[in-house]
C-alpha positions in Angstrom: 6.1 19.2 0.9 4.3 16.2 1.7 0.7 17.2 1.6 -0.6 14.7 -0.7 1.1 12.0 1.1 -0.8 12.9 4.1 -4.2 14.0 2.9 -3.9 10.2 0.2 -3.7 8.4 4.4 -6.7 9.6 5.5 -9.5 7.8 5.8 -11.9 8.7 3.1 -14.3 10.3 5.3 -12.0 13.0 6.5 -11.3 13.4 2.7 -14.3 13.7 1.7 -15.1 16.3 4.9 -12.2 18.3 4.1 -13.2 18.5 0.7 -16.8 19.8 1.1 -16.3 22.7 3.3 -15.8 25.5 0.3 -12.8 27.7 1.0 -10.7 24.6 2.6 -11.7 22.6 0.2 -10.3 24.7 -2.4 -6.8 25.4 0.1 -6.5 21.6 0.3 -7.0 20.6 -3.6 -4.0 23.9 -4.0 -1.8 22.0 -1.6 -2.4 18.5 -2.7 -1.6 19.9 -6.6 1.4 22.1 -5.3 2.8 19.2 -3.6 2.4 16.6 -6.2 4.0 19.2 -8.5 6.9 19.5 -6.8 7.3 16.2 -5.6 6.9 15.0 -9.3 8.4 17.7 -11.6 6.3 16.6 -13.9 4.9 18.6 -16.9 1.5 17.3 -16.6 1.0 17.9 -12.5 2.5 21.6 -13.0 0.2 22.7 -16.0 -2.7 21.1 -14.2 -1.1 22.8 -10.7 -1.9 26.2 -12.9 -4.8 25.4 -14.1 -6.5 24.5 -11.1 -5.5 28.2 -10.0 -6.5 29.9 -12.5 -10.3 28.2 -12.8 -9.5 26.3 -9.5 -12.6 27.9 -8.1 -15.5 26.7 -9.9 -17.5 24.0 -8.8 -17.4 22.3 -11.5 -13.8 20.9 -10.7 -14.9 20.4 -7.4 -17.3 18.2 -8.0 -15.8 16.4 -10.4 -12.6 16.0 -7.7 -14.8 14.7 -5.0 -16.6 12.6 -7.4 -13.5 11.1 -8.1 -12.1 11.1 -4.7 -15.0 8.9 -3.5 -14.8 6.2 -6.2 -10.7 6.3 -6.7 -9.2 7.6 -3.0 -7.3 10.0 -4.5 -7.7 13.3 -6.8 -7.3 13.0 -10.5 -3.8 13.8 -11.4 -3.0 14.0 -7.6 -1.1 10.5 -6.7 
């Protein structure tokens, strides 16, 4: 699975686009975590692969992914 890879080449409009619509938003942070997750095996990417499901849907992480998005080009913890 090589989501990350894919959504990490666009251009950072199209990121930040796919990012702000609420329920694809939320689908496309899941993928980019599940694929980083198994694409690493690491610890840290699969406990924060959980935790964004379980409290995944608050804006608060949101915010703070696109936030991050904008000034880094990628999600935290999703390189």
């Amino acid at each position: 699975m090589t989501f990350d890879k894919w959504f990490n080449s666009q251009t950072t409009l199209v990121k930040a686009l796919l990012l702000l619509i609420p329920f694809v938003g939320w689908i496309c942070e899941c993928l980019i975590r599940l694929s980083v997750a198994l694409r690493t095996k690491s610890v840290v990417h699969v406990v924060v692969f959980v935790l964004f499901i379980v409290v995944g849907w608050t804006w608060i992480i949101a915010v703070v992914d696109f936030v991050y998005m904008l000034l880094n080009g990628h999600l935290i913890l999703g390189e």
